[in-house]
N, C-alpha and C positions, 0 to 999 in steps of 0.2 A: 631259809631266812627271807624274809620279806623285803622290800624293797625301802628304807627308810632314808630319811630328810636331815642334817645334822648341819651347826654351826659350829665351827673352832675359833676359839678367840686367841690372841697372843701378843704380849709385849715383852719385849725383849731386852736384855742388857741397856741398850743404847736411850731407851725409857723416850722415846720420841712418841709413842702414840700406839694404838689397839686397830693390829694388823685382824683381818674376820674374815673369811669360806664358808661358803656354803658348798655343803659336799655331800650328793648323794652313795648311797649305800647300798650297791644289790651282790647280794651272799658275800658281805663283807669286803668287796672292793671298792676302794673311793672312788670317788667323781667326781671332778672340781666343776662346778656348776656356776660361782662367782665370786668376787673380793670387792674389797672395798678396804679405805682407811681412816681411821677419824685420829687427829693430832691430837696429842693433848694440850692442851692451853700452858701458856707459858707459867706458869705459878704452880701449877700441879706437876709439870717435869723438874722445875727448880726442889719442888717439896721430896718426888721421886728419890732424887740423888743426897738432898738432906737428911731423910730417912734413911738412905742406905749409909751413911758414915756411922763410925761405931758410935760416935755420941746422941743418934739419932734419937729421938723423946718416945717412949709411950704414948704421949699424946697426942704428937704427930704420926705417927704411927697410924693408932687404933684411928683418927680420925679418914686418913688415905685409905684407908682398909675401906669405908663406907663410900667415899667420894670413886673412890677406881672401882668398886661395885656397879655404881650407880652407872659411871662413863662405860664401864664394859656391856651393861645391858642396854644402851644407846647404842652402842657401836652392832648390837645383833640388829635393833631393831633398824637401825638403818642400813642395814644389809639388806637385809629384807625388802624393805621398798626401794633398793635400788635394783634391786633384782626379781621387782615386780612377785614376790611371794610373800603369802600372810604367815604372820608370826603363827598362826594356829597351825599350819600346816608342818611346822619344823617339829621334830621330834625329840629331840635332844640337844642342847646345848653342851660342849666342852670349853672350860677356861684355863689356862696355865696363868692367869693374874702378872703380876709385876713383882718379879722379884727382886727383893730389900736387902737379904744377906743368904749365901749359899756358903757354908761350913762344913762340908767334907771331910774326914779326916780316915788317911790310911791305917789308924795304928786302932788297933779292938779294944782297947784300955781307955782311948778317947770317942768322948760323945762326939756326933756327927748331926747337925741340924741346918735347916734350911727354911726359908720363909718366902712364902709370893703371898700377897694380898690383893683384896679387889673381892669382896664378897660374895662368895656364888649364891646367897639368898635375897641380896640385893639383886644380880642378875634374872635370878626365876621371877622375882614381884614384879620389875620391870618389863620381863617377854611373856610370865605364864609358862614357862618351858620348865621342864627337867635340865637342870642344870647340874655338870659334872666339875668341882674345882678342886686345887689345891694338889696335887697328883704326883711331887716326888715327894713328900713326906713317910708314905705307905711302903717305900721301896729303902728308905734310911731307916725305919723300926726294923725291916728285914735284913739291916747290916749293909746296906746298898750306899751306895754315894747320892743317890737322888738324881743323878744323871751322868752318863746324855742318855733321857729317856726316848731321840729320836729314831733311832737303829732301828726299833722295831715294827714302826710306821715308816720308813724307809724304804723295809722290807716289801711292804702290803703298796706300794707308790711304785718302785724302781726296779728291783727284781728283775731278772733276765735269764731265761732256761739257757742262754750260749755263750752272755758277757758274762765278765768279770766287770764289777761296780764299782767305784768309791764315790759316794757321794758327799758332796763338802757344804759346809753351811756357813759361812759366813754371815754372821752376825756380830755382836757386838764381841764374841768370844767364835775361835772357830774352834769345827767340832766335825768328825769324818766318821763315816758308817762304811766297813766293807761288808759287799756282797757277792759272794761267790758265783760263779755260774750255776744255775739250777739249786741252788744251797737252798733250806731248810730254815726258818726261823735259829733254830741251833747250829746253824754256822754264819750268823751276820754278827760281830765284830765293831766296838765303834770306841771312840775315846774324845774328849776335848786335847784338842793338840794348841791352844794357846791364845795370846791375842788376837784380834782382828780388828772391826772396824770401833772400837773401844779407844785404844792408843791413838789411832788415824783422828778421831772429833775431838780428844780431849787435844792434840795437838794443834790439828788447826781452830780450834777456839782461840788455844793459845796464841798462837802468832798472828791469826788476824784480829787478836786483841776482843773478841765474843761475836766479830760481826759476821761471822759464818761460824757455824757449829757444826758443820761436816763437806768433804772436796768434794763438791758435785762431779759424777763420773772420772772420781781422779785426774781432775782439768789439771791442779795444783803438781801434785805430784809427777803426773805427765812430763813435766817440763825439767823435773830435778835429775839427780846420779844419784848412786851409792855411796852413806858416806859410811868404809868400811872401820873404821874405830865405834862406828853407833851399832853397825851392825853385828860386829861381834861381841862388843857389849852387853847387847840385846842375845844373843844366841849363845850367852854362858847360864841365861837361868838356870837353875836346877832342876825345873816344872818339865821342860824339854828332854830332861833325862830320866827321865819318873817312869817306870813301865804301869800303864793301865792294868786294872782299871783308874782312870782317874778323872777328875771332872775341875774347873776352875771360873775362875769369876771375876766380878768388879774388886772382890778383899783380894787377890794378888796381884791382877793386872790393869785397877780402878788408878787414881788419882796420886796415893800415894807413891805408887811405880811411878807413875808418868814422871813425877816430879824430882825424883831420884834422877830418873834418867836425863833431866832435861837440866839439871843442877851440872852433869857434865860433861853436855854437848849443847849449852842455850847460843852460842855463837853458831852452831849448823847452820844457815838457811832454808825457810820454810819448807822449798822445794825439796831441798835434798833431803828435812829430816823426815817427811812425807812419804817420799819416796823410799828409804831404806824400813820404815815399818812394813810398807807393805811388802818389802823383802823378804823381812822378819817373817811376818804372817807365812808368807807361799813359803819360804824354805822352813818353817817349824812344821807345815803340816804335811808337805811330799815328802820331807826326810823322815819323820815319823810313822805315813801313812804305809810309805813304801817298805820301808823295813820290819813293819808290824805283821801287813796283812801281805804284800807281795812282793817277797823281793830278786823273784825271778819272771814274773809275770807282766805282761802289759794290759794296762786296762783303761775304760773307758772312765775320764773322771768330771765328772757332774758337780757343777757349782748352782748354789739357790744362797739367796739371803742380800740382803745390800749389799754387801758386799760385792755380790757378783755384777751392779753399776761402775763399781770403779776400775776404770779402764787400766789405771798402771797396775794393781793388784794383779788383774787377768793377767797380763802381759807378763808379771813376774811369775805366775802359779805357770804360765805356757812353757818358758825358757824353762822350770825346772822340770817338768817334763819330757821334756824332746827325746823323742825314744823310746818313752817309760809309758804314757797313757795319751789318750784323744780326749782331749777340752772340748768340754761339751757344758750346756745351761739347761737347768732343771724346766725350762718351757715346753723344750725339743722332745720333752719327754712327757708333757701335757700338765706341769705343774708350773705355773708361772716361779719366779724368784724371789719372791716377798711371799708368797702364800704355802708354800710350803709349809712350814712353823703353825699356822694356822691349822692349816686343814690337818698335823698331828696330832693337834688336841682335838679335832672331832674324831680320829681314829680313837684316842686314846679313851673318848668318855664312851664311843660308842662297843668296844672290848668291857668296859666296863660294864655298861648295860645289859651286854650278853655273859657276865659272869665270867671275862676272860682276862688272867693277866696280862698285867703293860708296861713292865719291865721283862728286863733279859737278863740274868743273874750274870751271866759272863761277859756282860758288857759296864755292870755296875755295880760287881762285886757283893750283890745281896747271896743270901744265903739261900733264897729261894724266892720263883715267883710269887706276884705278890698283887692282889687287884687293887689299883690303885683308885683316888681321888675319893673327895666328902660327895654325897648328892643332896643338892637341895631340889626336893619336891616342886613342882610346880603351884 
C-alpha cells in the first residue's frame, strides 16, 4: 500500500465546533501530521442543539445539513494552510458531521436510527477531495447500534504487543475501548459507559447563568466535594447496568436529564454539583470498564477528548484506579487529546477506500462487518 495523505473531520456531542487531522498513511498506519480547530459561530451551535430537540424542524434541519457542510469543508481547508499543505495533495477526506439525534435500540422488533449532518458533497465542492461521510448509518442496516465506531481505530493508534489498554474518550459522552496485549482486531472490546463532559457544560451554563459554557480545566469543580445523595442518584441509572453492546447520547443524558436532576439537587453549590458529575463520569466508566474487560488485570489506561483538560475529572478517574491501571494521556502515545476523534474518521474513510470494513460487530452488535460511509466524488 502506498503511502497516502488523509483529513478526518469531527464534531462531537458537545457541538462546540469541527475538531480536523491531517494524518498520514503508510501500509495503513496513521500519522498525526497536524490539527487545528475552527468554533462554530454562536447561531450555528444555538441552531445544533435546536435541531437536536425532538421538535427540531425539517427546515432547520435540512438547512444545517448544508450550512455544517459548507463549515466542514472550511475547516479542511484551513487545515491545510496551516499546515502549510495544498488541498490537492490530500487524498481523501473523512467526515463524522454533527450529530442531531442517535436512536439505538436493544430490542430486534425496534427500528434503530441515527443522524449526523454536514454534507459530504458540500465538503468535496469546497476542497476537490474525495470525500467519506455519514459512517454509522451502514453499521445500524447491519443490526449494529452505530456506535462506538472508535475501538477499531483505537486499535490501528494504541495497540501494544505487552500492555493491556483501555483507552477512554471523553467527550461530551464517555466511551472506552479494551485492548488486549498483542490482541487482534477480534479481541478489542468497547462500549459507551455514559455521561461526560455533556452534564459538566450543560451545568455550568447553568449556574453561571450562560456566561461560561464549560469549567476550564476543572478550575470550578477543583474547589467542590462530593455531594453523595447527587451522586448516588446519578449512579442508579439504568444505562450503568445495561450490558453492551450499547451506545448513548444527548436523547438520554442531553437536557432533559440535566433538568430532572437539578429539579432535585438545584440548592447543591456550583462547586459541589460540578464536582460530583465528574465523579459520576470516572466511577460509571472504571466500574464498568473494569468489570467488562479486566477484572483481574492491571492496565495502562489512556484518556483523549476534552475531557481529559479537566483537572478534577482526571483526579477522580486517578483515585478510582489506585491499584487497578497507570493514567496516562493519549499525547504520550503520540495522538494529542482533542485529535483523536479526528484522525478516526480519516481511519475510517481511509478502510473505506480500500474496501475494508469499519465497524467490529462485537463491539456494536451488527450482525456483520459492514463498509461503512456515503462517498462524495471529488
Amino acid at each position: 500500500m502506498k503511502t497516502v495523505l488523509g483529513i478526518g473531520l469531527m464534531s462531537g456531542t458537545s457541538g462546540d465546533g469541527v475538531d480536523s487531522a491531517l494524518v498520514r498513511f503508510k501500509k495503513g498506519k496513521p500519522e498525526l501530521l497536524a490539527t487545528a480547530f475552527l468554533p462554530y459561530p454562536d447561531h450555528i451551535r444555538e441552531n445544533v442543539f435546536l435541531a437536536s430537540l425532538p421538535d427540531g424542524t425539517a427546515s432547520l434541519i435540512c438547512r444545517l445539513n448544508a450550512e455544517l457542510g459548507k463549515m466542514f469543508g472550511e475547516a479542511a481547508a484551513q487545515l491545510c494552510k496551516k499546515a502549510k499543505t495544498p488541498l490537492k495533495k490530500i487524498d481523501f477526506i473523512g467526515s463524522h458531521g454533527q450529530t442531531i439525534r442517535h436512536q439505538p435500540s436493544a430490542n430486534p422488533v425496534e427500528i434503530s436510527s441515527t443522524l449526523q449532518i454536514g454534507d459530504g458533497a458540500e465538503i468535496a465542492r469546497i476542497t476537490g477531495r474525495t470525500v467519506v461521510s455519514d459512517f454509522r448509518t451502514a453499521d445500524i442496516a447491519a443490526g449494529g447500534q452505530g456506535a462506538p465506531l472508535a475501538p477499531l481505530a483505537h486499535h490501528a493508534m494504541f495497540a501494544d504487543k505487552k500492555e493491556d489498554r483501555v483507552i477512554h474518550n471523553l467527550g461530551g459522552i464517555s466511551n472506552v475501548t479494551w485492548l488486549p496485549a498483542g490482541g487482534g482486531l477480534e479481541d478489542v472490546r468497547g462500549f459507551d459507559t455514559g455521561p461526560a463532559n455533556m452534564l459538566i457544560d450543560l451545568a455550568t451554563a447553568h449556574f453561571s447563568k450562560g456566561k461560561q459554557v464549560f469549567d476550564k480545566d476543572g478550575k470550578i469543580a477543583l474547589k467542590g466535594k462530593l455531594n453523595a445523595p447527587l451522586f448516588d442518584h446519578c449512579m442508579k441509572h439504568p444505562f450503568f447496568k445495561r450490558r453492551p453492546p450499547k451506545s448513548t447520547g444527548r436523547e438520554m443524558f442531553g437536557k432533559d436529564y440535566y433538568d430532572a436532576v437539578l429539579e432535585k439537587f438545584a440548592q447543591a453549590p456550583m462547586a459541589d454539583f460540578l464536582r460530583t458529575l465528574c465523579a459520576v463520569t470516572a466511577q460509571s466508566a472504571v466500574s464498568q470498564a473494569l468489570a467488562h474487560f479486566a477484572p483481574e488485570k492491571k492496565v495502562r489506561w489512556v484518556v483523549c477528548g476534552g475531557g481529559a483538560f479537566n483537572k478534577a475529572l482526571m483526579a477522580e478517574l486517578k483515585e478510582r484506579l489506585k491499584g487497578r491501571g497507570q493514567l496516562a494521556l493519549s499525547s504520550d502515545l503520540g495522538f494529542g487529546e482533542k485529535s483523536v476523534e479526528a484522525v478516526l474518521m480519516a481511519v475510517l474513510a481511509w478502510r473505506t477506500l480500500n474496501g475494508l470494513p469499519g465497524n467490529l460487530p462485537q463491539v456494536t452488535g451488527a450482525r456483520s462487518p459492514a463498509l461503512l460511509g456515503k462517498i462524495s466524488p471529488a
